[in-house]
C-alpha positions in Angstrom: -2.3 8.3 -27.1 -0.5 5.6 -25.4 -2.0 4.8 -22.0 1.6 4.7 -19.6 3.0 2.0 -18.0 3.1 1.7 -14.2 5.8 3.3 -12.7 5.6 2.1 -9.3 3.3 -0.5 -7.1 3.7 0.1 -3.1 1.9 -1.6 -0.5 1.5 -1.2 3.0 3.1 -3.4 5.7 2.9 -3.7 9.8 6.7 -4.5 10.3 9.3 -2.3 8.0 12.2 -4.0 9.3 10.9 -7.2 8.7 9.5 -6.9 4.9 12.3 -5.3 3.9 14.7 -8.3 4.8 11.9 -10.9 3.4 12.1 -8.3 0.0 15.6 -7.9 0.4 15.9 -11.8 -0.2 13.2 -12.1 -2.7 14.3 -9.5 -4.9 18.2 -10.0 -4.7 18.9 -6.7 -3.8 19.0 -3.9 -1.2 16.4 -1.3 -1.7 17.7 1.9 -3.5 15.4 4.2 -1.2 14.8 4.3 2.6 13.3 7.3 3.6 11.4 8.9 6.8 8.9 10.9 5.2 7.9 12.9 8.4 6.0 15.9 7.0 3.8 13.2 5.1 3.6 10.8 8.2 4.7 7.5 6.2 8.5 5.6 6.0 8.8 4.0 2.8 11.3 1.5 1.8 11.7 1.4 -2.6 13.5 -1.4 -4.8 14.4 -0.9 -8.2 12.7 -4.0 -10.1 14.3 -4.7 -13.9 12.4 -3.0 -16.4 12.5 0.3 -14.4 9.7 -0.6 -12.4 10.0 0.3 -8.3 8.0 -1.4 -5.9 7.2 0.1 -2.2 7.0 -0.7 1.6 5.0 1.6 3.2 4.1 1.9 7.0 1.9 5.1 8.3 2.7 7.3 11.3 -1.1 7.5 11.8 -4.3 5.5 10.8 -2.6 2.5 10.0 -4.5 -0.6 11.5 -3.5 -4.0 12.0 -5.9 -5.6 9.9 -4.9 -8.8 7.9 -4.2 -8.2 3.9 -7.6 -9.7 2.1 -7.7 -10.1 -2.1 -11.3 -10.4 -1.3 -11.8 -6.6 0.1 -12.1 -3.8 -2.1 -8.7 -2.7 -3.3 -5.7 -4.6 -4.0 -6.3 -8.6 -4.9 -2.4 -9.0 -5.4 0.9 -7.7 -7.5 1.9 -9.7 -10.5 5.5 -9.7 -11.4 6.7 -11.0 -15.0 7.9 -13.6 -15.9 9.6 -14.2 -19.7 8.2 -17.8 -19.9 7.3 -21.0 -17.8 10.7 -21.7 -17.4 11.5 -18.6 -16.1 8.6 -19.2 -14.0 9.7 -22.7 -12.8 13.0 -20.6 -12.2 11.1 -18.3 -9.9 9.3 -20.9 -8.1 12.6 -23.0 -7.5 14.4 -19.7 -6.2 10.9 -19.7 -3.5 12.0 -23.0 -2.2 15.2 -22.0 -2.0 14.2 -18.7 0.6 11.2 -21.5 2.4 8.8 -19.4 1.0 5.4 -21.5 0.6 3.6 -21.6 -2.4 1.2 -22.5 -5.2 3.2 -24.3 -7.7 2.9 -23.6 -11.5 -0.4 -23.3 -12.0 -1.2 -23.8 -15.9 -4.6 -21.9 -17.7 -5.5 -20.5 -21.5 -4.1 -17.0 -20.1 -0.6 -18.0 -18.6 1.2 -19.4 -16.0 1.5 -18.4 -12.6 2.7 -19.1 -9.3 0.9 -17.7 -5.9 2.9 -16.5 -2.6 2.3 -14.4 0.0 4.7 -11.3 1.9 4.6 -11.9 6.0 1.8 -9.3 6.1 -0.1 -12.4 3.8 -0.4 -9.8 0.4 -0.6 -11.9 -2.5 1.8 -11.9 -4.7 2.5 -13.8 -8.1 4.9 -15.3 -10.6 3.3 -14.9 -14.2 4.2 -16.0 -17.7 2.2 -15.8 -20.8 1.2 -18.5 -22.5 3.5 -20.9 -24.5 
């Protein structure tokens, strides 16, 4: 049996408001869901990404802390989106410039190609193309 493909990524973030505009820009598009989940104590924000992926902003009524995103802490180390090729990469990483978000640059190895950024909460986040 076919294991599934990922239906949705969300992560958590300390400003709503603010990661939506700086996802808003990034992704090219208004999110298609923004909904006050009071009976589960969370406001999530959704985008529709191509391929029929969604990808989440989360913030938490209760519990949530303030603590700064780490790769190196148990969960998360970062969310990869696809990229066709490396010029679709180099695409992606001149369209960064373009929004003054700071990155890596291509970074070339056996596995691919990628290119490094982070959200204002610091989550890492990545361009990635297979290899040529």
């Amino acid at each position: 049996m076919p294991f599934p493909a990922l239906a949705h990524v969300a992560v958590t973030v300390t400003d709503l408001a603010r990661s939506t505009a700086w996802y808003s820009a990034l992704f090219g598009s208004d999110p298609v869901l923004d909904e006050d989940e009071t009976t589960g104590g969370f406001h999530h924000t959704v985008y529709a990404l191509d391929g029929g992926g969604l990808f989440g902003l989360h913030t938490h009524a209760a519990g949530q802390t303030a603590d700064a995103f780490d790769e190196k802490r148990t969960g998360l180390d970062h969310v990869a989106f696809a990229c066709a090729d490396r010029a679709d990469l180099e695409r992606q990483a001149a369209r960064l410039d373009e929004l003054g978000v700071p990155h890596g640059g291509v970074v070339d190895a056996p596995y691919g190609s990628g290119v490094s950024f982070r959200d204002p909460d610091g989550i890492a986040l990545e361009f990635f193309a297979p290899p040529a």
